[in-house]
Residue frames relative to the residue before (quaternion, step in Angstrom):
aa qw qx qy qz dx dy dz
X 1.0000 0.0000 0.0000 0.0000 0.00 0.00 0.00
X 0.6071 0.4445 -0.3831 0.5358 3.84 1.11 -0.50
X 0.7028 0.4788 -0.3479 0.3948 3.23 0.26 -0.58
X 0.5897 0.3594 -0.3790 0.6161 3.88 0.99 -0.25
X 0.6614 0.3782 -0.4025 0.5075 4.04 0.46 -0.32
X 0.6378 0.4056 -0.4897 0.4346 3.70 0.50 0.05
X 0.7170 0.4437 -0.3032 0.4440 3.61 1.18 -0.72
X 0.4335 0.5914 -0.3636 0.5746 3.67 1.20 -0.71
X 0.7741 0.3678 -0.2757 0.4353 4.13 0.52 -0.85
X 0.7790 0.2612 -0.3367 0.4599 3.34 0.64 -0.70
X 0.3385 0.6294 -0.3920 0.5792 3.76 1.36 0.89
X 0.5936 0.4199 -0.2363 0.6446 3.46 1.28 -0.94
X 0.8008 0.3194 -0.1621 0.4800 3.79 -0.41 -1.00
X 0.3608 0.5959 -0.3468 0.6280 3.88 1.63 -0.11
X 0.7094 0.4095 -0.1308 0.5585 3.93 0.17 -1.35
X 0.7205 0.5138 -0.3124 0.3456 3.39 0.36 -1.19
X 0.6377 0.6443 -0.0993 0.4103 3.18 1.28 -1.34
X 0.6263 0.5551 -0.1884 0.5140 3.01 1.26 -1.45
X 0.8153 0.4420 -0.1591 0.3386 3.62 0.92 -0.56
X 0.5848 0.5354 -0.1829 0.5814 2.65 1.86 -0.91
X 0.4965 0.5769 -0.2134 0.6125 3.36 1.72 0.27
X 0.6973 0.3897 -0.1743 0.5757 3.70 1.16 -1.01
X 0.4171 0.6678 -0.2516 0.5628 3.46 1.73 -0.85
X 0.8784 0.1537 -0.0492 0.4499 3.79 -0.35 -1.11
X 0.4380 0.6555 -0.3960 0.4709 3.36 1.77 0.49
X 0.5991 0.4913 -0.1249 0.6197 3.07 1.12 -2.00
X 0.5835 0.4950 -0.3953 0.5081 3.98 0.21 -0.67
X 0.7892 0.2346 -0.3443 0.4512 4.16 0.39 -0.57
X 0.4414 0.5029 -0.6010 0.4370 3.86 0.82 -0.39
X 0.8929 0.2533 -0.2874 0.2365 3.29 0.17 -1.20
X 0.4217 0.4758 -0.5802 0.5090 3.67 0.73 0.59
X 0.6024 0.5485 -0.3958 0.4238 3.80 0.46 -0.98
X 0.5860 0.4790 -0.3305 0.5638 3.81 1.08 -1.02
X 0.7217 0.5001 -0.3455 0.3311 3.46 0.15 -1.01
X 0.7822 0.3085 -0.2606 0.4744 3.28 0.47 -1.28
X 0.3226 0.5679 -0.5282 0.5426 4.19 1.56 0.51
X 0.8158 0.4019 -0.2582 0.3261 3.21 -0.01 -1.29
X 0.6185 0.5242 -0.2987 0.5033 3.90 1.31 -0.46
X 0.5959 0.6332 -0.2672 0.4154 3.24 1.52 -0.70
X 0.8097 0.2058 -0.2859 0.4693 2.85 1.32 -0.90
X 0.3614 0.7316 -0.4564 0.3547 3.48 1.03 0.24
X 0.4623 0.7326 -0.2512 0.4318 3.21 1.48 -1.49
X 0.7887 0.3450 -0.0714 0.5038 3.32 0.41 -2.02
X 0.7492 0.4869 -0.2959 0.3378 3.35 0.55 -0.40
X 0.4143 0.6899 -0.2564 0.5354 3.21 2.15 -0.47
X 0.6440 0.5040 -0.2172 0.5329 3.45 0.84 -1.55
X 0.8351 0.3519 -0.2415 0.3471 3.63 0.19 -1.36
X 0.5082 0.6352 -0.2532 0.5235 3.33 1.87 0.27
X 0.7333 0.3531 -0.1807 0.5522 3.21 0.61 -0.88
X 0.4238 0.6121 -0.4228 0.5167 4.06 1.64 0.22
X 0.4649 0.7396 -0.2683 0.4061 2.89 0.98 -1.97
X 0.8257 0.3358 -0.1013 0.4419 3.06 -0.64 -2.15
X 0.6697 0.2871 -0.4768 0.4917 4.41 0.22 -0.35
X 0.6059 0.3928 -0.5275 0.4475 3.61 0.33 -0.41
X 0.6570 0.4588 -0.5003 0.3279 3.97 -0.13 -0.31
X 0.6280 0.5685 -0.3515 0.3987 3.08 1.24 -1.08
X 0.5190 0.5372 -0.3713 0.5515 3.54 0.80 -1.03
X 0.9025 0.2819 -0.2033 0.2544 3.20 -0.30 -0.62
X 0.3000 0.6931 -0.3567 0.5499 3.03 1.79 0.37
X 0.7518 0.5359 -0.1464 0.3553 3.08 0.47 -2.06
X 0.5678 0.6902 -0.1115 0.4345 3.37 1.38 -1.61
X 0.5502 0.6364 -0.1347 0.5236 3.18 1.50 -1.65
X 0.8937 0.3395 -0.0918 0.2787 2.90 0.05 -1.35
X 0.5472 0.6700 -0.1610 0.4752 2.85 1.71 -0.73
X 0.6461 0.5493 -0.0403 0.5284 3.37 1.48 -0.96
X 0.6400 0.4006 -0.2578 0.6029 3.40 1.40 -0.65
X 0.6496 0.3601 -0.4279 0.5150 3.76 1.06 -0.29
X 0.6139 0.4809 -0.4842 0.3967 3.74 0.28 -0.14
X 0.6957 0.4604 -0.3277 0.4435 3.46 1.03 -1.04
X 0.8074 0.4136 -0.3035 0.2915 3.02 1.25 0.22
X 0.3160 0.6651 -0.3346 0.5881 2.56 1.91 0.54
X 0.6630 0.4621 -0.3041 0.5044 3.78 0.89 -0.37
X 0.4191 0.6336 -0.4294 0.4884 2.99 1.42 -0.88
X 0.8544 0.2485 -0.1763 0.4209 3.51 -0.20 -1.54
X 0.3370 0.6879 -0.5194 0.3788 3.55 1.15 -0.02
X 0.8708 0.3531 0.0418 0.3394 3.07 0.38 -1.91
X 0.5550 0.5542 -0.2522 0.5667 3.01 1.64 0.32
X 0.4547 0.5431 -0.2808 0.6477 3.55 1.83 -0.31
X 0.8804 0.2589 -0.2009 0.3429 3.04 0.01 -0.85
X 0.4277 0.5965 -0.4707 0.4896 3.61 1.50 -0.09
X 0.6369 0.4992 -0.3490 0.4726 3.85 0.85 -1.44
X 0.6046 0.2982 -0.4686 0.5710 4.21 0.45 -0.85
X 0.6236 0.4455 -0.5401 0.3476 3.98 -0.47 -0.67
X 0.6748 0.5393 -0.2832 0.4166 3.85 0.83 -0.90
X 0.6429 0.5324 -0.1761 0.5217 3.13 0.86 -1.47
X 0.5912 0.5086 -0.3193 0.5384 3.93 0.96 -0.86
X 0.7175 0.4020 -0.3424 0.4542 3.87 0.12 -1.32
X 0.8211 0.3190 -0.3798 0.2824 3.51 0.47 -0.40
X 0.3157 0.6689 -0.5131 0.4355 3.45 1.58 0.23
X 0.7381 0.5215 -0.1773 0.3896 2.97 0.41 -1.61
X 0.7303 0.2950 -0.3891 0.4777 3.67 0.53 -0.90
X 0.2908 0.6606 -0.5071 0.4710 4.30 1.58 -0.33
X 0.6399 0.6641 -0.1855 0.3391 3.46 0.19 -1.71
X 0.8481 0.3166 -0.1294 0.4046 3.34 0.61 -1.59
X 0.5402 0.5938 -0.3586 0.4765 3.20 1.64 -0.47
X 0.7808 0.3727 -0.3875 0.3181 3.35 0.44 -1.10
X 0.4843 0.6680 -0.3759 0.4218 3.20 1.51 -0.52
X 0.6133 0.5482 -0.2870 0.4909 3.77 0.82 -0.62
X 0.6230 0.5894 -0.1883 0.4785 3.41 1.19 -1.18
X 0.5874 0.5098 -0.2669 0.5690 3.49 1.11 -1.53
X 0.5196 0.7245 -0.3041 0.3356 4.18 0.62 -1.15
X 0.9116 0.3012 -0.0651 0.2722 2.55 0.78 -2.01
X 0.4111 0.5667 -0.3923 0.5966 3.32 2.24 -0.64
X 0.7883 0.4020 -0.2870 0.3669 3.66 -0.06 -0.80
X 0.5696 0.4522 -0.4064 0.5531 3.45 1.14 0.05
X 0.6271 0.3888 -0.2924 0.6083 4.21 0.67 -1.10
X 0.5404 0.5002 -0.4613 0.4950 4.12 0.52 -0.26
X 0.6849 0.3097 -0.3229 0.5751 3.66 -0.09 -1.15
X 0.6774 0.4079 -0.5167 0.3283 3.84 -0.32 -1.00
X 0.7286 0.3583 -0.4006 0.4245 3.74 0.62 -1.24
X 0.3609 0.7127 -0.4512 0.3979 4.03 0.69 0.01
X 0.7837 0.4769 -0.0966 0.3860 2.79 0.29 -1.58
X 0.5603 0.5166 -0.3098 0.5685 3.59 1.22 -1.06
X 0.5888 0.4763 -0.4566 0.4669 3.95 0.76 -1.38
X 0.7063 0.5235 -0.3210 0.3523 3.65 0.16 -1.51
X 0.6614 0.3800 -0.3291 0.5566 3.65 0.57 -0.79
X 0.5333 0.5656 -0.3740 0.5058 3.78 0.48 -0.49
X 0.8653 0.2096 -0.0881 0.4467 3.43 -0.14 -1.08
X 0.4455 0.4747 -0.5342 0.5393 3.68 1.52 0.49
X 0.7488 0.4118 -0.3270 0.4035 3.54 0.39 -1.06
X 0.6933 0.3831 -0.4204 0.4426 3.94 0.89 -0.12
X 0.3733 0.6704 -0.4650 0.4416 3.43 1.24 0.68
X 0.8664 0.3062 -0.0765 0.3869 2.68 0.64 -1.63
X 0.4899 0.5230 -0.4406 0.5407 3.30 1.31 0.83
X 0.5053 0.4513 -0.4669 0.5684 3.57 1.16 -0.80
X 0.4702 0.5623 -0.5458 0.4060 4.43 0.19 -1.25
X 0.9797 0.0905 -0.0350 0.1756 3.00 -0.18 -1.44
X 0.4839 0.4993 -0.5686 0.4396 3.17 1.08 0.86
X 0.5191 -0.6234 0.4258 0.4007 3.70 1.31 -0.67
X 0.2680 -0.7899 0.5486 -0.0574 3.06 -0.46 1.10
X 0.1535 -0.7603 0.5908 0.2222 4.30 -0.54 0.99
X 0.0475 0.6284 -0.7600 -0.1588 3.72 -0.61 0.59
X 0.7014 -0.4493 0.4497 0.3224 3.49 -1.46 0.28
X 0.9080 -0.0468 -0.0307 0.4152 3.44 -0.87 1.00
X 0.6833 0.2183 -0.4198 0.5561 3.17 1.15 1.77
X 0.6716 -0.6196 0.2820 0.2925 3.52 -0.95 0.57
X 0.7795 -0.3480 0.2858 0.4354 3.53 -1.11 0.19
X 0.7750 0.4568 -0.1919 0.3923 3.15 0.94 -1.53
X 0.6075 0.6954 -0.1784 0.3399 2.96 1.17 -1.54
X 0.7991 0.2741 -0.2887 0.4505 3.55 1.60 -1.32
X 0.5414 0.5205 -0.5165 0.4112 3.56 1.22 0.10
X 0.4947 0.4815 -0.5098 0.5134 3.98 1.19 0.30
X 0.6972 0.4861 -0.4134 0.3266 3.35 0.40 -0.22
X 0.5948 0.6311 -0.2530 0.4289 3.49 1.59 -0.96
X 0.7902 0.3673 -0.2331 0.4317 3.37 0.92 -1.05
């Protein structure tokens, strides 16, 4: 019976071994895993926190871009109102010019009527004779015409 308990034990402490062997085996994968898994955490920490300045940049970039474009916005919105604000000077402009046309066109026309008027009461004054002082009849309707 000792002799199976001596073999039954070193069968036992045989096993034991064997595990305590699978034990400190399994114990390095998993530190080996661990310090994999920190490695990549490590890297993944890094390629995050890249990540996150490039968004920012591009946030910033973003944002930066939407005020200028809005600033063109109002750029171009200024200047559409002077382009507006211009045509109607300008078409103001063309009326009064047109207006100005028309006095200066009904001016010269009524002129003209005076001028013919006052040619033809010349020539009635011509020819009935006219006394100017110290010249003859004839002399002042030569002088009228």
């Amino acid at each position: 019976h000792g002799a199976a308990a001596t073999v039954a034990k070193a069968e036992f402490e045989k096993s034991l071994a064997g595990l305590r062997a699978q034990l400190v085996a399994k114990e390095q994968d998993a530190d080996e895993w661990e310090e994999m898994a920190m490695r990549v955490k490590h890297i993944g920490d890094a390629a995050a926190m890249e990540l996150n300045a490039r968004i920012a940049a591009l946030e910033r970039r973003s944002a930066e871009e939407t005020h200028e474009a809005g600033a063109w916005q109002e750029f171009a919105a200024e200047a559409q109102r002077q382009v507006a604000v211009a045509r109607a000077g300008l078409a103001h402009a063309e009326q009064q010019a047109a207006e100005w046309q028309e006095v200066a066109m009904t001016t010269r026309d009524e002129d003209e009527e005076k001028i013919v008027g006052l040619e033809r009461a010349l020539g009635s004054v011509a020819l009935e004779g006219y006394d100017l002082p110290g010249l003859s009849k004839q002399q002042g309707a030569n002088c009228l015409l």
